[in-house]
C-alpha positions in Angstrom: 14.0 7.6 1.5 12.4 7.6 4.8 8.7 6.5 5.3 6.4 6.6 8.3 3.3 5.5 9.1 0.3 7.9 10.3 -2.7 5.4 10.2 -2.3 0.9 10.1 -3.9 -1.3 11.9 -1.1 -1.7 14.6 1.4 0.4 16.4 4.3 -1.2 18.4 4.5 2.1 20.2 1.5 3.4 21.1 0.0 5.4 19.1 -3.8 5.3 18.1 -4.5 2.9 15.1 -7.7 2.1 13.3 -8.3 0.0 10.0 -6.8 2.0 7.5 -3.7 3.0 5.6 -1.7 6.3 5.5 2.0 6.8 4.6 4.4 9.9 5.0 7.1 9.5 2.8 10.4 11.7 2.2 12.5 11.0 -0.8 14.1 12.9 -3.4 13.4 16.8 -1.3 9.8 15.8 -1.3 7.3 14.8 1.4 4.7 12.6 -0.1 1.5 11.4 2.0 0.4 8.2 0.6 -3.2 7.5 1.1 -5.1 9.1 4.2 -6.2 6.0 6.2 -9.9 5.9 7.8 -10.3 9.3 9.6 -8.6 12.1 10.5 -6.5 9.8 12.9 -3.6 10.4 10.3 -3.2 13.7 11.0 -3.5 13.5 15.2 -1.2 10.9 14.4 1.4 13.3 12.6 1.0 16.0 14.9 2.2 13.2 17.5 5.1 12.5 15.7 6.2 16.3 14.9 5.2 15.6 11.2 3.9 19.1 9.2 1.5 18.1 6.8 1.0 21.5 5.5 4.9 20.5 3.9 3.2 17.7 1.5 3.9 18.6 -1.7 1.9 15.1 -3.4 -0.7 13.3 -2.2 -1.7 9.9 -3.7 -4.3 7.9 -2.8 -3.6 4.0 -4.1 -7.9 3.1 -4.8 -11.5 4.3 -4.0 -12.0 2.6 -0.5 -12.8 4.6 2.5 -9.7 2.7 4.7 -7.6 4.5 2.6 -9.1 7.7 1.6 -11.5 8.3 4.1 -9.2 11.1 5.5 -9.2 13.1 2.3 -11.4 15.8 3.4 -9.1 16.3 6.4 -5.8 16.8 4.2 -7.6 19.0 2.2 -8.5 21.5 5.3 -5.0 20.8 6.2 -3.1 21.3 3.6 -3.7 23.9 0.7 -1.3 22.9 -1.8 -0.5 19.8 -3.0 -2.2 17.7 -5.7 -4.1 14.5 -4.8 -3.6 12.0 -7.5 -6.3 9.3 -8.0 -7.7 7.1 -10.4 -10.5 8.5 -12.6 -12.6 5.0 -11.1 -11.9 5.8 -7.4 -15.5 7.8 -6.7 -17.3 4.7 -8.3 -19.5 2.9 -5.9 -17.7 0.2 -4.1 -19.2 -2.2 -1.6 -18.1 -5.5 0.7 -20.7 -7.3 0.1 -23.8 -4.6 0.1 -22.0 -2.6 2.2 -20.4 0.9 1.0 -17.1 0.9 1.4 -16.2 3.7 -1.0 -15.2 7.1 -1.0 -17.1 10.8 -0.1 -18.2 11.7 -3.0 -19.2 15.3 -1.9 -15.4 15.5 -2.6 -15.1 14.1 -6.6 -15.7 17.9 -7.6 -12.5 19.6 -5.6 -10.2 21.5 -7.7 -7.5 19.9 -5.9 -8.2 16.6 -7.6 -6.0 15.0 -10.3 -7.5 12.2 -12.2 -5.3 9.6 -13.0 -5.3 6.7 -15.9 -2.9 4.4 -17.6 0.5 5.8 -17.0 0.8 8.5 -15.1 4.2 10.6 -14.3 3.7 12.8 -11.2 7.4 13.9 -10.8 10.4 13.3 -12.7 11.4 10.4 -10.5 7.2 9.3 -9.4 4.8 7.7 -11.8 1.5 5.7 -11.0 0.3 2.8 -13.1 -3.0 2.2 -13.1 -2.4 -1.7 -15.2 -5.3 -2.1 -16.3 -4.7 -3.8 -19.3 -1.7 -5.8 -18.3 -2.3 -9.5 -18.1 -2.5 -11.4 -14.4 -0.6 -14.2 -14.3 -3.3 -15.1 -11.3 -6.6 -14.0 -10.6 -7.5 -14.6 -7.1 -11.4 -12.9 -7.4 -12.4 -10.4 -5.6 -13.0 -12.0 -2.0 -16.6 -10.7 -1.8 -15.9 -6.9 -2.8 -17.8 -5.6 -5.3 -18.7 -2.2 -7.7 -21.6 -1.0 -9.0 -22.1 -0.9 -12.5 -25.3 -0.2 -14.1 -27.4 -0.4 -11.2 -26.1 -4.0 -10.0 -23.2 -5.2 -7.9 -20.6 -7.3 -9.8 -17.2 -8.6 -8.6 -14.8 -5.9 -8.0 -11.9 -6.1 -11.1 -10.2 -3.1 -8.6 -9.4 -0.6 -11.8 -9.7 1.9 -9.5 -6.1 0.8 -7.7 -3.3 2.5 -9.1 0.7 2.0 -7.8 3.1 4.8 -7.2 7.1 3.6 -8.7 9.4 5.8 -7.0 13.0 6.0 -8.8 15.9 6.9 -6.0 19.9 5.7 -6.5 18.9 3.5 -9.4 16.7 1.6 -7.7 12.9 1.2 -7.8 10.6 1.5 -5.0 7.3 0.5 -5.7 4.5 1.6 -3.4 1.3 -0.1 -3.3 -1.9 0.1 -1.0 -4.0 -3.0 -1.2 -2.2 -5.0 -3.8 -6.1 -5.9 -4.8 -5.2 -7.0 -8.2 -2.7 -9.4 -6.7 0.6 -9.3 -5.3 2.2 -12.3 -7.2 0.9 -9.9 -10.6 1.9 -6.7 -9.5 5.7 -8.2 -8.7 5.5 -9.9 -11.7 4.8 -6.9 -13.5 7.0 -4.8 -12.1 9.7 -6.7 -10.5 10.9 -3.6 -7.8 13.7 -3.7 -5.8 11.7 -1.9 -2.5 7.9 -3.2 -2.6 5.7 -1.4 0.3 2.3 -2.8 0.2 -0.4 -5.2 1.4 -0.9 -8.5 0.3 -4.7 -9.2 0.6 -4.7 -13.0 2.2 -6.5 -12.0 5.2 -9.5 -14.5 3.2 -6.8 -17.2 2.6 -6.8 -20.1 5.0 -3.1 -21.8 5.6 -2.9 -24.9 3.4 -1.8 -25.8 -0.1 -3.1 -22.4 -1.7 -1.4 -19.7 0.6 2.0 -22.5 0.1 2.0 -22.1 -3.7 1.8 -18.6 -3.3 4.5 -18.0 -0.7 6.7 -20.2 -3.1 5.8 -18.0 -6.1 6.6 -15.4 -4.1 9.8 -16.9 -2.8 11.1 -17.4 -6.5 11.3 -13.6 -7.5 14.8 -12.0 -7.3 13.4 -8.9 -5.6 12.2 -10.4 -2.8 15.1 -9.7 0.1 13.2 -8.5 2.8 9.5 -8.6 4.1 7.9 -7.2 7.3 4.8 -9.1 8.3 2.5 -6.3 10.3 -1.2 -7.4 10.9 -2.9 -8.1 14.0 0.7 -7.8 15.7 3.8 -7.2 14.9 6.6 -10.3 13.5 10.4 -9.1 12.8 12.1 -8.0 9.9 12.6 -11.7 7.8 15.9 -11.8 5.9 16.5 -13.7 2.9 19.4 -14.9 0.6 18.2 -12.3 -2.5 20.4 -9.8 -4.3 17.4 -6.5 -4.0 15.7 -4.8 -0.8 12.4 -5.7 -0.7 9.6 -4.5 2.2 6.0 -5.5 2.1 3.4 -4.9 5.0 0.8 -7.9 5.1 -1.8 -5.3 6.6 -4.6 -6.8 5.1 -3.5 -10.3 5.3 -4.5 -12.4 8.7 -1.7 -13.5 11.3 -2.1 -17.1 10.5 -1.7 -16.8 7.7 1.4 -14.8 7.2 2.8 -16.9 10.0 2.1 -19.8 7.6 3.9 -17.8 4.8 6.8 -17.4 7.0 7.6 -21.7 7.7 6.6 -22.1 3.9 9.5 -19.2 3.2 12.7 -21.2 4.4 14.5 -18.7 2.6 13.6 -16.1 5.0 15.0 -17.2 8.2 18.8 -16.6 6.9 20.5 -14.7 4.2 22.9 -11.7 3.1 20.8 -9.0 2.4 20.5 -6.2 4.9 17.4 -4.7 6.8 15.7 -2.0 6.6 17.2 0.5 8.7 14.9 2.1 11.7 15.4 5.6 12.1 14.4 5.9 15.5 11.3 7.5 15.0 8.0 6.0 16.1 6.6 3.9 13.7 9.1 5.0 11.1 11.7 2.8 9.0 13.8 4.3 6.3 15.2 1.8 3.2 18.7 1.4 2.8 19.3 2.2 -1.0 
């Protein structure tokens, strides 16, 4: 599996970046774009990089906020072919705060459009799961997002975020955009051996709270590996854990993932191995 990066809020090596999320993934004989980032920047991105995106044969977009599906009208033009998969909640009206931070909805009636629910299976070795109805061991809230529903804003319960399990050499790779309904849940839930995804702290302050949940974190036997990528870039963090495990922190602030980190002894030494880079721009490829 090999997965690069069109659109995040950083680049190590120069290339344009903006608030958003867009993955190019390769696995299996398939080319996968996961999520669409902010603008078009994902696809001046991957004409940089040599990446086709006419060649996607899936799209996925993880939720209904523009950072992450702003760009959809884009691969649309772009690309003629492949299914976008989404959850049937994504065009609902989303907001931070008043604000409207949700999709185009000129878009919700394109023939390209998969609506997604429960348990989805995309591929024989892809499914999406919305959980909606799975229990959270922890509810953090909503940190000031919110839908509309009936006419009023209420607290965002994120149904609209859906996760894409990708099954490769008997392992599990579990891609996730946001993590909105909570990172220690969605590990708990699914216990992957690759995780890719954010971890929403960026509202967490270091202290007591952001320690309990770097220990939870800490205690789950598929966390090996995690790549902290926020305002700037902090190295590849091994730990003493039998499973490969890569999370970006994009939505999570620098102090506090640099908290994470001292409150994470375990990740400063350990037997597991990296993830490998390619030696692509922005690109790393797991080592399953």
């Amino acid at each position: 599996m090999k997965i690069t990066a069109l659109t995040e809020n950083t680049s190590a090596f120069g290339l344009p970046v903006e608030h958003g999320l867009s993955l190019f993934i390769e696995v299996n004989g398939r080319a996968l774009l996961f999520d669409t980032g902010q603008t078009a920047l994902f696809a001046d991105n991957a004409s940089r990089l040599n990446i086709d995106l006419r060649d996607v044969d899936i799209c996925v977009l993880s939720h209904g906020h523009y950072d992450h599906g702003g760009g959809l009208e884009r691969f649309l033009e772009i690309n003629s072919k492949a299914p976008v998969f989404l959850s049937r909640y994504a065009f609902e009206p989303h907001f931070n705060g008043e604000r409207y931070i949700g999709l185009d909805t000129s878009l919700m009636d394109s023939d390209r459009l998969v609506f997604t629910d429960g348990v989805t299976k995309i591929a024989d070795d892809m499914t999406l799961y919305s959980c909606n109805e799975r229990e959270k061991k922890l509810d953090l809230g909503s940190f000031g997002l919110n839908a509309e529903h009936s006419g009023r804003l209420i607290p965002d319960d994120f149904r609209h975020e859906h996760y894409l399990l990708i099954e490769e050499n008997g392992r599990r790779v579990l891609i996730s955009g946001c993590s909105h309904k909570g990172i220690i849940n969605i590990v708990d839930w699914f216990k992957p051996d690759v995780l890719v995804g954010g971890f929403h702290f960026n509202k967490l302050q270091p202290g007591a709270r952001l320690k309990a949940l770097a220990q939870t974190l800490a205690s789950y036997e598929s966390i090996s590996h995690l790549r902290f990528s926020t305002k700037k870039s902090l190295p590849m963090l091994p730990a003493p854990r039998r499973y490969l495990w890569g999370a970006d922190l994009r939505c999570s602030a620098l102090d506090s993932t640099r908290f994470a980190r001292i409150r994470m002894p375990s990740l400063s030494a350990g037997r597991a191995r990296p993830l490998r880079w390619t030696g692509r721009t922005s690109t790393f490829a797991t080592a399953l």
